[in-house]
N, C-alpha and C positions, 0 to 999 in steps of 0.2 A: 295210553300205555304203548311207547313205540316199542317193535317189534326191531333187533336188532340183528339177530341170527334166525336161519332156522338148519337144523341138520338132523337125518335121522328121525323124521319124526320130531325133533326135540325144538322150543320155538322158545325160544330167549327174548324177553322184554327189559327192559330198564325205564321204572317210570321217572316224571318227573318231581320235584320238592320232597323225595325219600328224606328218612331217617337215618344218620350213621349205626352201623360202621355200612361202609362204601358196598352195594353189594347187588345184584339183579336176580331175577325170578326165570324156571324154568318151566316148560307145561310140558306134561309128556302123558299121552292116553289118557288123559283126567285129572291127573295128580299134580300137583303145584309143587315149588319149595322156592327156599331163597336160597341163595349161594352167595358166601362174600366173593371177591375177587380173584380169587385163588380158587376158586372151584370147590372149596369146602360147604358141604350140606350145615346151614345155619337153623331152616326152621321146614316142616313140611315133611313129606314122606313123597319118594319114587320109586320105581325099580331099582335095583343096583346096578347094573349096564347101563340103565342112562344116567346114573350120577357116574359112573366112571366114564364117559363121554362128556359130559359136562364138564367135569374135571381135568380131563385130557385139551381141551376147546380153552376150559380158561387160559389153562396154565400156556396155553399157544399165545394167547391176546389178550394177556397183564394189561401191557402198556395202552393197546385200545380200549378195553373196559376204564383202566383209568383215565382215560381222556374223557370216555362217553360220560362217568361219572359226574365228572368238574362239568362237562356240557349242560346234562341234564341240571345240575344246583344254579347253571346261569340261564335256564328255559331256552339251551340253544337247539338247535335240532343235531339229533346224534345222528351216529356214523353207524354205515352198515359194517357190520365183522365179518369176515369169510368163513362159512361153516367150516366144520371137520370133515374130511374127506378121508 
């Protein structure tokens, strides 16, 4: 499970041969969730502060999450994103 971000605490993986729709996982104090791309809460329970960072990050790096996506479906190695600062 590569580890693609981490900020805040919050540690963002995207595995590899997922399931559509397009989307990554975040861990935060214990708690798991998926996110599609957009930073919308798909499956799991968080804090609300950090799904509104999460969501704040996505919506920064659309276009890298969908790159890392197409990567991951080809077993390439992904790209690191620049946390939220």
């Amino acid at each position: 499970m590569p580890r693609i971000s981490i900020f805040f605490g919050i540690v963002i993986y995207m595995y590899y041969d997922e399931h559509v729709p397009p989307h990554f996982h975040a861990i935060y104090e214990g708690s798991e969730a998926m996110f599609d791309l957009n930073g919308d809460l798909l499956k799991g329970a968080m804090a609300p502060r950090a799904v509104k960072l999460v969501r704040e990050w996505a919506n920064l790096h659309k276009g890298e999450l969908e790159e890392n996506w197409e990567r991951a479906r080809r077993n390439m190695p992904l790209n690191w994103i620049e946390p939220l600062r």
